[in-house]
N, C-alpha and C positions, 0 to 999 in steps of 0.2 A: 419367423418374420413378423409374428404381431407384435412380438417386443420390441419392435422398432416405431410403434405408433406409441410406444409409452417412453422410448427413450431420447426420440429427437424432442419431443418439447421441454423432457427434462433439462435433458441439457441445452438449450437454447434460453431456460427460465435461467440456471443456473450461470449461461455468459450475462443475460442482461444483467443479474444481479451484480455481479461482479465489473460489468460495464458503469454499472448505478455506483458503485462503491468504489471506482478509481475518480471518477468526475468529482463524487464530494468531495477526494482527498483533492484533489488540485482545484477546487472553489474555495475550500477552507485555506488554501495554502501549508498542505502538509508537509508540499517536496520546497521550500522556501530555501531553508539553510545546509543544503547539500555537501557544504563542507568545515560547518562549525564544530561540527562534534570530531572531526577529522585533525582539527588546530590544538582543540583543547586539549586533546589527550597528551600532545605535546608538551603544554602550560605546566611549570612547577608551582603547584599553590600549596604545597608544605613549605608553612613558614614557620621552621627549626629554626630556635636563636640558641 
């Protein structure tokens, strides 16, 4: 039972961290183009003559 005074703060450091690290992404605007990489793969840009 005393492993559990060492493992609930671990893991509670390790959600904030991870709480901390989804907020930057969606301040920086990481999730912005959700489906640009999804179009282009489509795109033919070999331009064989």
């Amino acid at each position: 039972m005393d492993i559990l005074l060492y493992l609930i703060p671990i893991a509670l450091t390790l959600g904030l961290i991870g709480l901390i690290a989804f907020m930057w992404a969606l301040k920086n605007d990481q999730f912005d183009d959700m489906e640009g990489n999804a179009h282009r793969i489509l795109l033919d840009d070999d331009d064989e003559e």
